[in-house]
VOPAGU-2260 file (C-alpha; in pm, 1 decimal, decimal comma):
REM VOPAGU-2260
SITE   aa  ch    i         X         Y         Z
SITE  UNK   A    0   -2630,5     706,9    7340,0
SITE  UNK   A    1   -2996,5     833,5    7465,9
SITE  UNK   A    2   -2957,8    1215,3    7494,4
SITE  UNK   A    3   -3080,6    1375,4    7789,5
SITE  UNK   A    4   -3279,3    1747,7    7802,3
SITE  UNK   A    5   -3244,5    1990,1    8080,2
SITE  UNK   A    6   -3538,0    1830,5    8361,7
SITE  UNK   A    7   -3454,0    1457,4    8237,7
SITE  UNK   A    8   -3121,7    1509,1    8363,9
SITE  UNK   A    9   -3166,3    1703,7    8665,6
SITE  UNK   A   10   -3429,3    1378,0    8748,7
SITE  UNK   A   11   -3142,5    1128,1    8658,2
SITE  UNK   A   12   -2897,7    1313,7    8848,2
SITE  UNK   A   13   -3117,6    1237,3    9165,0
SITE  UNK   A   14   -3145,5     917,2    9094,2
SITE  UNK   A   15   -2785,7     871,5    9044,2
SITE  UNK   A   16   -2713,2    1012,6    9370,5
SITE  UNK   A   17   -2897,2     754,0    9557,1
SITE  UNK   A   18   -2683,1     481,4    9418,7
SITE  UNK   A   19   -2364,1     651,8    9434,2
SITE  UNK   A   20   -2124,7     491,4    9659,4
SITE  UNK   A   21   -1972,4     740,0    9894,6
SITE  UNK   A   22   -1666,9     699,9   10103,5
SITE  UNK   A   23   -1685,1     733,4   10495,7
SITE  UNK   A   24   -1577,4    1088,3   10624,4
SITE  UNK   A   25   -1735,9    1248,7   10278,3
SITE  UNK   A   26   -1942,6    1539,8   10373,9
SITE  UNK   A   27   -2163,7    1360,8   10121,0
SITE  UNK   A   28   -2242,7    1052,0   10374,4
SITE  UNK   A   29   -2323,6    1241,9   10664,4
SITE  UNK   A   30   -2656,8    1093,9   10811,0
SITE  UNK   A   31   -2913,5    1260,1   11058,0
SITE  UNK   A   32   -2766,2    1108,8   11361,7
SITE  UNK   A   33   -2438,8    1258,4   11311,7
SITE  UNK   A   34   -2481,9    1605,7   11169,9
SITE  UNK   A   35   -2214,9    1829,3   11270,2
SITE  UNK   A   36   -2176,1    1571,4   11630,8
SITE  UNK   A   37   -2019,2    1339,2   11394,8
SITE  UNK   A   38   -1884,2    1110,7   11700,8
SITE  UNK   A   39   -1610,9     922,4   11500,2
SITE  UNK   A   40   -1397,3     932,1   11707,6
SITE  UNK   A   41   -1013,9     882,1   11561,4
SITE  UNK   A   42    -659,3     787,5   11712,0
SITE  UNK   A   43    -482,5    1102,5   11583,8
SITE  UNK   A   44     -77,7    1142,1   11533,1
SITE  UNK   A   45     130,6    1383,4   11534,4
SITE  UNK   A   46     448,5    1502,4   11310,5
SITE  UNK   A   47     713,2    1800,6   11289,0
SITE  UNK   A   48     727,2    1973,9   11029,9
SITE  UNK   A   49     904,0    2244,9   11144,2
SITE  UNK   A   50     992,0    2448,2   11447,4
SITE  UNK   A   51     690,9    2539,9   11577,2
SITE  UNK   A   52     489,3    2409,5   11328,0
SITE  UNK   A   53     284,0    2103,2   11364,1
SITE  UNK   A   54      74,7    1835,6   11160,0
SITE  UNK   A   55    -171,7    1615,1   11318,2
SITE  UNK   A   56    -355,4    1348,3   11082,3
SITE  UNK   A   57    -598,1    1149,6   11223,9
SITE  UNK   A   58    -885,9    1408,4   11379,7
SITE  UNK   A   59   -1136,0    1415,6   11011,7
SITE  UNK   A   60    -920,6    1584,8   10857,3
SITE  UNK   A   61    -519,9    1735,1   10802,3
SITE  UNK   A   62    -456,4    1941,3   11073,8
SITE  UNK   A   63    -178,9    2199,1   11127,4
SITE  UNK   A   64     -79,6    2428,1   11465,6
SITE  UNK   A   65     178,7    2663,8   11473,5
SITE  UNK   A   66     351,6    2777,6   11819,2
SITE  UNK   A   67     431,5    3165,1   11870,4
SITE  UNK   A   68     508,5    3377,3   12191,9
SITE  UNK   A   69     100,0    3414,9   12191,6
SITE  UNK   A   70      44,0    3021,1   12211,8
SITE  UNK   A   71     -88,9    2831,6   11913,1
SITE  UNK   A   72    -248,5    2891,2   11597,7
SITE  UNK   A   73    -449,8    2638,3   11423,0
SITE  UNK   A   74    -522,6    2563,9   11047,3
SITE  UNK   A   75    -855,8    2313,9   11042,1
SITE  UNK   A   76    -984,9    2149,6   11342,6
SITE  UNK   A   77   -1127,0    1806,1   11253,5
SITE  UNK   A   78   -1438,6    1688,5   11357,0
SITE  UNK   A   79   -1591,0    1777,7   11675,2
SITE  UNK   A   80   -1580,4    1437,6   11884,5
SITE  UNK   A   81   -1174,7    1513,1   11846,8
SITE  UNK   A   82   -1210,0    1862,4   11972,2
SITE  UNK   A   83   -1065,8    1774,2   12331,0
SITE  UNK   A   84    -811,0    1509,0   12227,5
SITE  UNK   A   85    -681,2    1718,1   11936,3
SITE  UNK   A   86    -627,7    2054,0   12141,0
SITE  UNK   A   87    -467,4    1865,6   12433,1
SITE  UNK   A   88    -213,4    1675,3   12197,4
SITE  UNK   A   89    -106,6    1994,2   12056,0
SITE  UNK   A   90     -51,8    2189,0   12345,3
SITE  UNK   A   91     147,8    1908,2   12493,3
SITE  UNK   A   92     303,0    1853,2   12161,0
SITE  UNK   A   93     400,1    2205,1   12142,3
SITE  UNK   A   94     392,9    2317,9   12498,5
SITE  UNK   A   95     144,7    2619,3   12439,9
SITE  UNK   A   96     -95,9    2707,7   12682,8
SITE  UNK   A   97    -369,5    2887,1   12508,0
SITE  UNK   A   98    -440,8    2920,6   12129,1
SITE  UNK   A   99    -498,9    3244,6   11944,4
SITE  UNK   A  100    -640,3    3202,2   11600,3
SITE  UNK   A  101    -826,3    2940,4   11417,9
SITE  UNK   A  102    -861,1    2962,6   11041,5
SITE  UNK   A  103   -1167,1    2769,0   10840,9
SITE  UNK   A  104    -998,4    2619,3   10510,1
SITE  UNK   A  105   -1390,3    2584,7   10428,4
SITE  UNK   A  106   -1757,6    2473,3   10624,0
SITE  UNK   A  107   -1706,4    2097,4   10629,3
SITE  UNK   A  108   -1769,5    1932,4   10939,7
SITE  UNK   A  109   -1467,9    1745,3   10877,4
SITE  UNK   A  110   -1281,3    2105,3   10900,9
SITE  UNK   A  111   -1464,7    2285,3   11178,4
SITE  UNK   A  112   -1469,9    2042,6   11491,5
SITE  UNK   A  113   -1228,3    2302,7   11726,1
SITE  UNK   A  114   -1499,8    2637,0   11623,4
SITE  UNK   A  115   -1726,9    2590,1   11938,6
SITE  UNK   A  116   -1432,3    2488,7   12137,3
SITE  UNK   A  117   -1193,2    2744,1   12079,5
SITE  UNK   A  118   -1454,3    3038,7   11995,7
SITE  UNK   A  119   -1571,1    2966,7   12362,8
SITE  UNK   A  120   -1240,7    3044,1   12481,4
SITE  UNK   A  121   -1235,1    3392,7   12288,2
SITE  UNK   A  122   -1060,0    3256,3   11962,0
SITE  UNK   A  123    -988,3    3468,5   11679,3
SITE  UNK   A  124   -1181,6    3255,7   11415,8
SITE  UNK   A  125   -1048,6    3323,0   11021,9
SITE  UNK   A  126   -1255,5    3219,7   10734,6
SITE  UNK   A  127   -1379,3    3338,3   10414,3
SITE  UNK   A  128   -1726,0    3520,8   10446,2
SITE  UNK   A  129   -1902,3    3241,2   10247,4
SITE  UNK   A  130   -1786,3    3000,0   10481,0
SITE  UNK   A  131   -1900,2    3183,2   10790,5
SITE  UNK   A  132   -2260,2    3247,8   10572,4
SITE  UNK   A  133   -2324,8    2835,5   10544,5
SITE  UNK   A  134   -2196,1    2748,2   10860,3
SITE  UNK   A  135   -2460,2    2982,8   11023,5
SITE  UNK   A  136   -2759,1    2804,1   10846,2
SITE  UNK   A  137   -2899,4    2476,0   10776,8
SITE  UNK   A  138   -2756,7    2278,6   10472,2
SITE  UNK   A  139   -2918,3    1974,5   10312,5
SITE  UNK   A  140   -2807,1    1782,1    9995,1
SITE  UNK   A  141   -3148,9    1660,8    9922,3
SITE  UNK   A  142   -3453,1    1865,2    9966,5
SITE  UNK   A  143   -3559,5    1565,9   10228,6
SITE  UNK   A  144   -3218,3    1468,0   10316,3
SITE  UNK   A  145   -3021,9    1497,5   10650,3
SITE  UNK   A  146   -2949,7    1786,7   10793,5
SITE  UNK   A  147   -2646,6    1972,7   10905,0
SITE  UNK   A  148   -2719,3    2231,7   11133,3
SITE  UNK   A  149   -2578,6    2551,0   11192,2
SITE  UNK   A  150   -2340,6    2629,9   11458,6
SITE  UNK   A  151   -2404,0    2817,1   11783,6
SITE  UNK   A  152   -2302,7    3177,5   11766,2
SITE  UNK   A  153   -1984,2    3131,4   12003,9
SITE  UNK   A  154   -1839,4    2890,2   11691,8
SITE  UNK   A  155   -1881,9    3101,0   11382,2
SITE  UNK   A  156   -1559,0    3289,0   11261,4
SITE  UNK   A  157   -1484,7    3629,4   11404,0
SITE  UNK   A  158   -1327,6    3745,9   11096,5
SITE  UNK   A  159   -1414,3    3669,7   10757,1
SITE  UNK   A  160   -1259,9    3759,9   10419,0
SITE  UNK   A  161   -1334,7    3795,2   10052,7
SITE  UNK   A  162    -996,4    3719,6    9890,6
SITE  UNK   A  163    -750,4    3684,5   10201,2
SITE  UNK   A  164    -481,8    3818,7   10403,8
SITE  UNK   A  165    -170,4    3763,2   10645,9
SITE  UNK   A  166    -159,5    3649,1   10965,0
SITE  UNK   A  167     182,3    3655,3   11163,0
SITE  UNK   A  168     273,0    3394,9   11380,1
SITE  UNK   A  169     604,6    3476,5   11572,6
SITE  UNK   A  170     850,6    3467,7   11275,4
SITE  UNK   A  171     598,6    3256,7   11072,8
SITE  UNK   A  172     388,7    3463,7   10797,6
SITE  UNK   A  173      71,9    3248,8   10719,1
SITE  UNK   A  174     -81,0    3411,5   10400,4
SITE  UNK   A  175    -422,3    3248,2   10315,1
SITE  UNK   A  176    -621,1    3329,2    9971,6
SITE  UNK   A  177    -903,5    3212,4    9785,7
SITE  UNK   A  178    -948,5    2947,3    9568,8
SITE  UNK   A  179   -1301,4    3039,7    9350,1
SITE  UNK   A  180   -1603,7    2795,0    9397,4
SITE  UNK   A  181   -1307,1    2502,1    9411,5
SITE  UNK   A  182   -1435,7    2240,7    9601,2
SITE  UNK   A  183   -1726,4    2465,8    9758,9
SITE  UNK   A  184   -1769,3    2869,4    9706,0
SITE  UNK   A  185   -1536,8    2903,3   10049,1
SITE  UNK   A  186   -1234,0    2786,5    9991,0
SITE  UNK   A  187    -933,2    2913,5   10188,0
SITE  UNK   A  188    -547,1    2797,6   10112,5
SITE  UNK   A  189    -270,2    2871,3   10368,6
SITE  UNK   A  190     105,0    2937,6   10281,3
SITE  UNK   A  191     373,7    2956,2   10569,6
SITE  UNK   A  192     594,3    3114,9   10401,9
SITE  UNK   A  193     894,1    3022,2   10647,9
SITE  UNK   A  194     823,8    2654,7   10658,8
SITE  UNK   A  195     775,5    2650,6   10296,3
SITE  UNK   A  196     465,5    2433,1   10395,7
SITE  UNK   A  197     103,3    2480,1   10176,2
SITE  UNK   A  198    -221,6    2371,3   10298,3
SITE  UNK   A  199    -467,2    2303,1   10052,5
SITE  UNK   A  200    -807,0    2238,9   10235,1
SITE  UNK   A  201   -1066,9    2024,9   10089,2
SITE  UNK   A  202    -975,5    2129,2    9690,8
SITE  UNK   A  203    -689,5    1850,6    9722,2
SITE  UNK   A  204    -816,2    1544,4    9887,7
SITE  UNK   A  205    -495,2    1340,2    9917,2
SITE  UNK   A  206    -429,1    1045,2    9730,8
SITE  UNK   A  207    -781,2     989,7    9583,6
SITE  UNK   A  208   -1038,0    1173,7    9373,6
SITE  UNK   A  209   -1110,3    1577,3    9477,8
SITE  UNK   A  210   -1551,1    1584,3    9511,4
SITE  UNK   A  211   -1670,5    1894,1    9446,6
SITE  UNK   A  212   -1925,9    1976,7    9701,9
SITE  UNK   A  213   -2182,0    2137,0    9379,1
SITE  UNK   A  214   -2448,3    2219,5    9653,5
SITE  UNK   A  215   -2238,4    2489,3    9825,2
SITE  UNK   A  216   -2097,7    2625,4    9530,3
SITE  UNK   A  217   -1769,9    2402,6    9400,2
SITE  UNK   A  218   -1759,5    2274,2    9072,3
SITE  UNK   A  219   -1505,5    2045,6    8891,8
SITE  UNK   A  220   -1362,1    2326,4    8643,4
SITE  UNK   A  221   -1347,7    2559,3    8973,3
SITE  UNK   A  222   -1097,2    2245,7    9130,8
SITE  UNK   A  223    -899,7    2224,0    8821,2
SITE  UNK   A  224    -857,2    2616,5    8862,9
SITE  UNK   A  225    -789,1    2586,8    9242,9
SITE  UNK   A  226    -482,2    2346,8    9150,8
SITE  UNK   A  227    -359,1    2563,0    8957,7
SITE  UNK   A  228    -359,5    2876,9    9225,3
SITE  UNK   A  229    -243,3    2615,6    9450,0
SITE  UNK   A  230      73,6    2525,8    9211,9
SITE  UNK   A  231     159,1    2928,0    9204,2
SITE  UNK   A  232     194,3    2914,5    9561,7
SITE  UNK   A  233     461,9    2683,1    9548,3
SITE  UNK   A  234     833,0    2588,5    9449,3
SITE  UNK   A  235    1005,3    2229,6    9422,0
SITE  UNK   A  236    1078,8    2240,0    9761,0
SITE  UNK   A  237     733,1    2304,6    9863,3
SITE  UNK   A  238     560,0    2061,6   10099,6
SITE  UNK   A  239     174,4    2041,0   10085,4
SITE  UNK   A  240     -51,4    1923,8   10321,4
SITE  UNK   A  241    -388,8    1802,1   10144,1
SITE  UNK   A  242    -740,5    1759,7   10308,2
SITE  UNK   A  243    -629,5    1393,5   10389,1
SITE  UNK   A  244    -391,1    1121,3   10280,4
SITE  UNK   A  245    -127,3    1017,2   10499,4
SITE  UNK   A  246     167,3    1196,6   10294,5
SITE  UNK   A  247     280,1    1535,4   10222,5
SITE  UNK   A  248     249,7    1671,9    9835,4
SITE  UNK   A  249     469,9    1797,7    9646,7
SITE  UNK   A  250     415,5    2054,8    9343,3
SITE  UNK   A  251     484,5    1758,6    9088,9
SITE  UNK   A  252     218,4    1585,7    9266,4
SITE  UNK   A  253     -59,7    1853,0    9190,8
SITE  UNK   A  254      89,3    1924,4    8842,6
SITE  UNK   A  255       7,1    1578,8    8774,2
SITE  UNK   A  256    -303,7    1556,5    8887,5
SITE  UNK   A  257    -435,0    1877,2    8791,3
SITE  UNK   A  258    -347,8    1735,5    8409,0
SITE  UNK   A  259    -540,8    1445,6    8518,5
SITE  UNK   A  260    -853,8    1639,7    8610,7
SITE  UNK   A  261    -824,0    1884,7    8375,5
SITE  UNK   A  262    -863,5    1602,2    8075,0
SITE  UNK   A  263   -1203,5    1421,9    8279,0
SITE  UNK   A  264   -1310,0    1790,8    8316,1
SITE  UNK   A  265   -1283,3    1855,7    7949,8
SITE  UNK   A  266   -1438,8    1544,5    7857,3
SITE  UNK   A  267   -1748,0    1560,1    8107,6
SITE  UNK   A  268   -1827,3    1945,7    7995,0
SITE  UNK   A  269   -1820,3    1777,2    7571,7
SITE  UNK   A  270   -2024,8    1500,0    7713,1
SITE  UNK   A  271   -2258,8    1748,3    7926,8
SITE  UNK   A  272   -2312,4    1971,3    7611,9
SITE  UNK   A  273   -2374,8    1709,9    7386,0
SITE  UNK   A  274   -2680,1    1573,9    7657,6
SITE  UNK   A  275   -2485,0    1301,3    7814,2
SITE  UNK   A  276   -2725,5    1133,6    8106,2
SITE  UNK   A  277   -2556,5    1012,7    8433,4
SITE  UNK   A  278   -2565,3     671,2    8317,7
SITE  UNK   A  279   -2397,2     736,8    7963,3
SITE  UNK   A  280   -2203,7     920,6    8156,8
SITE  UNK   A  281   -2062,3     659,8    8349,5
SITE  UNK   A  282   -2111,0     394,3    8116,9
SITE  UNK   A  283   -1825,6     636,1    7892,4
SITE  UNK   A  284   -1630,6     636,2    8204,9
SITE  UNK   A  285   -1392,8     917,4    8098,0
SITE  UNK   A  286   -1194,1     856,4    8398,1
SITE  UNK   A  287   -1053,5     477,7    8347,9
SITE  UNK   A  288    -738,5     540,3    8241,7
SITE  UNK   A  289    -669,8     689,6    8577,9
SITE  UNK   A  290    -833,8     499,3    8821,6
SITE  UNK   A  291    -496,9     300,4    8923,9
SITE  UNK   A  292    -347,8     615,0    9000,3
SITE  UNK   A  293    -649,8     787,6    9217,4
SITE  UNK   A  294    -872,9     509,3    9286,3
SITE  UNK   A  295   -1271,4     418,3    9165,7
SITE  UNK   A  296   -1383,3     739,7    9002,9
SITE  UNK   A  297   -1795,7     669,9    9030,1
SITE  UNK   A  298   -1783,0     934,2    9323,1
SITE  UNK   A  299   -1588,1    1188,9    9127,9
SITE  UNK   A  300   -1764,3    1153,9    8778,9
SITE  UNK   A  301   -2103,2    1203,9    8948,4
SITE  UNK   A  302   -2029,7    1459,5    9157,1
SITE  UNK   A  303   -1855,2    1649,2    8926,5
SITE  UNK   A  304   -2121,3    1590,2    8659,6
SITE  UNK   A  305   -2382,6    1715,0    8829,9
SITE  UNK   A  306   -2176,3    2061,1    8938,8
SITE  UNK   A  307   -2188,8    2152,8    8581,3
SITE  UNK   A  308   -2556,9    2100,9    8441,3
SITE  UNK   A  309   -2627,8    2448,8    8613,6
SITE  UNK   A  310   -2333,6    2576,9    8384,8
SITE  UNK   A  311   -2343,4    2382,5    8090,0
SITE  UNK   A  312   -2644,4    2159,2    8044,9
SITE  UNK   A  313   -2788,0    2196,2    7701,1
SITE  UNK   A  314   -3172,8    2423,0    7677,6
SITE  UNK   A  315   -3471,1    2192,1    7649,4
């Protein structure tokens, strides 16, 4: 095993993230032409959860609205080229006219499609302060890489939290709280307390690996810590609605995988401190036993390796 010092594996953790395969819709594969205009476009469906309360899959990302007496409020708004589509379904869905309050799970593109939309409008926009701090500046994942530009003043959130809060919607109670540098340093989770329904935001991807965006702040340990806030939240009759996937969760779905993440965690923070490189790394592959259940994990070990060498990578 070739052991690594502190610049030889910042270098190799470049080079590693050239070759890293990276699935479409990551926040990781956006390129310049797209930015936050991603134009991929989606056919987007709808499903009852509740009264009044809505999922839509299809749009970037998991999408809920809830109907009260005011109109609509939304949790996540997809990408932007669904803006139009996903806001008319809804209303006609749901037969609200106007919609009140948007709340940011976290930055993502994926997550923030309805901001300029609905902040036009007058929208109350919700989101933790972190989030509203990166989406009102320019973010790159390589110091030459694509950029994702900030968004117009009209789209960033109105209202902007360090831990969370409550936000009533008719009968419905939506608390939202935050889940520390998770799966980036903004993470917000929402709990409808009626519905019994949990929305998890990017921390639990659905049905694959969780990549923790390191460059805004997330980090694999801070994931394995969000799954466990998220468990708290919930009881066994608790449905969750992750980033993505094309089912609800359930709290012995995020019990098991947080055991499966927190066992690659512990293993890549031994391999880290004993000077691992990306390739060794890899090579180890302290993720196959799992990969039936979650998929190829070449995304997820990378990522997550490089989120701790600012933590834990050994001194030179």
């Amino acid at each position: 095993m070739k052991v690594l010092h502190r610049r030889q594996i910042l270098a190799s953790l470049s080079a590693a993230a050239v070759g890293a395969v990276v699935p479409t819709g990551s926040i990781l594969s956006r390129s310049p032409a797209t930015g936050r205009e991603a134009s991929r476009k989606s056919s987007l469906k709808a499903q009852t959860l509740a009264e009044g309360v809505l999922l839509i899959q299809g749009a970037g990302c998991n999408v809920l609205a809830l109907r009260d007496g005011d109109g609509l409020v939304f949790i996540d708004g997809g990408l932007k080229a669904n803006d139009k589509a996903l806001l008319a379904l809804a209303k006609k869905e749901t037969g609200a006219r106007a919609v009140h309050a948007l709340v940011n799970t976290h930055w993502h593109p994926e997550q923030t499609g309805l901001n300029e939309l609905l902040g036009k409008q007058g929208t109350k926009i919700i989101a933790h302060a972190n989030t509203r701090l990166w989406l009102s500046t320019t973010v790159r994942y390589t110091p030459d890489g694509p950029p994702i530009g900030p968004l117009p003043a009209s789209g960033l959130p109105t209202q902007t939290t360090y831990t969370g809060g409550e936000l009533k919607a008719g009968d419905e109670t939506l608390k939202y709280g935050y889940l520390l540098q998770a799966h980036t340093d903004g993470d917000l989770y929402e709990k409808l307390a009626k519905a019994n329904v949990l929305v998890t935001g990017g921390v639990v991807a659905g049905g694959t690996w969780p990549i923790a965006d390191w460059v805004t702040g997330g980090w694999i340990n801070g994931t394995v810590s969000g799954y466990r806030t998220l468990i708290a939240q919930c009881d066994d009759n608790t449905r969750v609605v992750t980033a993505n996937g094309s089912r609800l969760y359930s709290r012995a779905d995020l019990t098991a995988e947080v055991d499966i993440l927190s066992k690659v965690a512990d293993q890549l923070g031994k391999m880290m401190r004993a000077g691992y490189g990306p390739e060794d790394m890899l090579a180890a592959n302290p993720a196959k036993d799992y990969a039936q259940t979650l998929g190829d994990p070449t995304l997820f070990l990378t990522e997550s390796f490089k989120s701790l060498w600012p933590r834990l990578a050994p001194d030179a």
